[in-house]
C-alpha angles and dihedrals in degrees: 000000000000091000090066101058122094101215085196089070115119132194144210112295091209142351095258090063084054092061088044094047098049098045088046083058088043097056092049097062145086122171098000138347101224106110089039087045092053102048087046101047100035102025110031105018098031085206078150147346127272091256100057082047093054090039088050098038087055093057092040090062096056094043112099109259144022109001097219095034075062096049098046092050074056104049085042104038087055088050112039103359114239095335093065090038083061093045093046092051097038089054087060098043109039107046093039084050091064100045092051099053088052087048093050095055090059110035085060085068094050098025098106090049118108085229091052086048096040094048084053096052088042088054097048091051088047085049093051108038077056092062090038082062110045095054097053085054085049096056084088103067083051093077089067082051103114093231094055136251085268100060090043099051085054102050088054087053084047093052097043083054095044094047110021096039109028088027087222112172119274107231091050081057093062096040099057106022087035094045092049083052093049096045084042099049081044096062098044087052096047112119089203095055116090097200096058085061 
């Protein structure tokens, strides 16, 4: 297990750079924080490795609610307990809040322009060539997956297929391909297995 932890790592050194922190990551981001989460978290900050953000980040996903509000009652909850949890989500949610509702009083008087409705579509391709990228970065931390860079790569083409092409319903997706890798990682993991050995 040793050979996995990073001894560099560092950590918050309060709950109210948590909240910074957080809202700094908030304000960043349209149409999703990933890429910017996981530069900060993993690159600028080392509040973890590669390997516990993809591992957080995993369990984030299937989580009901917000991705990143889960990964942020994560990141705080490890840190601070709930209170940093609280501190973590609150940073995300106030000050964007804010901003949103500014942004929202003026965009309704320029909402019905081409410039308004190009800078949007502009924004979404920016939003997702960012995720696009960051996973890509992330492929790495999938060779220490116990079931091996191969066989995930396999269950996200399954999933692509599954969701993008046979428009199958998400949640069904993550119950059946996601259970399979569960039971499957389980296994692996299993002390009692001697094949995982």
């Amino acid at each position: 297990m040793n050979e996995h932890e990073v001894p560099a790592l560092a950590s918050p050194a309060s709950r109210r750079a948590l909240f910074w922190t957080f809202t700094t990551l908030a304000l960043q981001g349209f149409g999703g924080v990933l890429a910017i989460v996981q530069r900060e978290m993993v690159e600028h900050k080392r509040w973890m490795t590669r390997e516990q953000f993809v591992d957080d980040w995993s369990v984030a996903q299937i989580l009901p609610g917000a991705n990143v509000i889960n990964l942020s009652l994560m990141i705080g909850d490890r840190y601070f307990g709930w209170t940093g949890a609280a501190a973590a989500v609150a940073g995300m949610l106030l000050p964007p809040l804010l901003v949103l509702l500014g942004v929202v009083v003026l965009y309704s008087t320029v909402a019905q322009t081409a410039l308004a409705q190009g800078a949007l579509r502009g924004m979404g391709a920016v939003a997702a060539g960012l995720i696009i990228a960051t996973g890509m970065k992330l492929l790495g931390a999938l060779v220490k997956n116990p079931m091996g860079l191969w066989m995930c790569s396999a269950l996200a083409a399954l999933t692509f297929v599954a969701v993008a092409l046979l428009r199958w319903p998400l949640v069904w997706v993550l119950l059946g391909l996601g259970g399979v890798a569960c039971v499957w990682t389980y296994r692996l993991l299993s002390p009692g297995d001697g094949d995982a050995a």
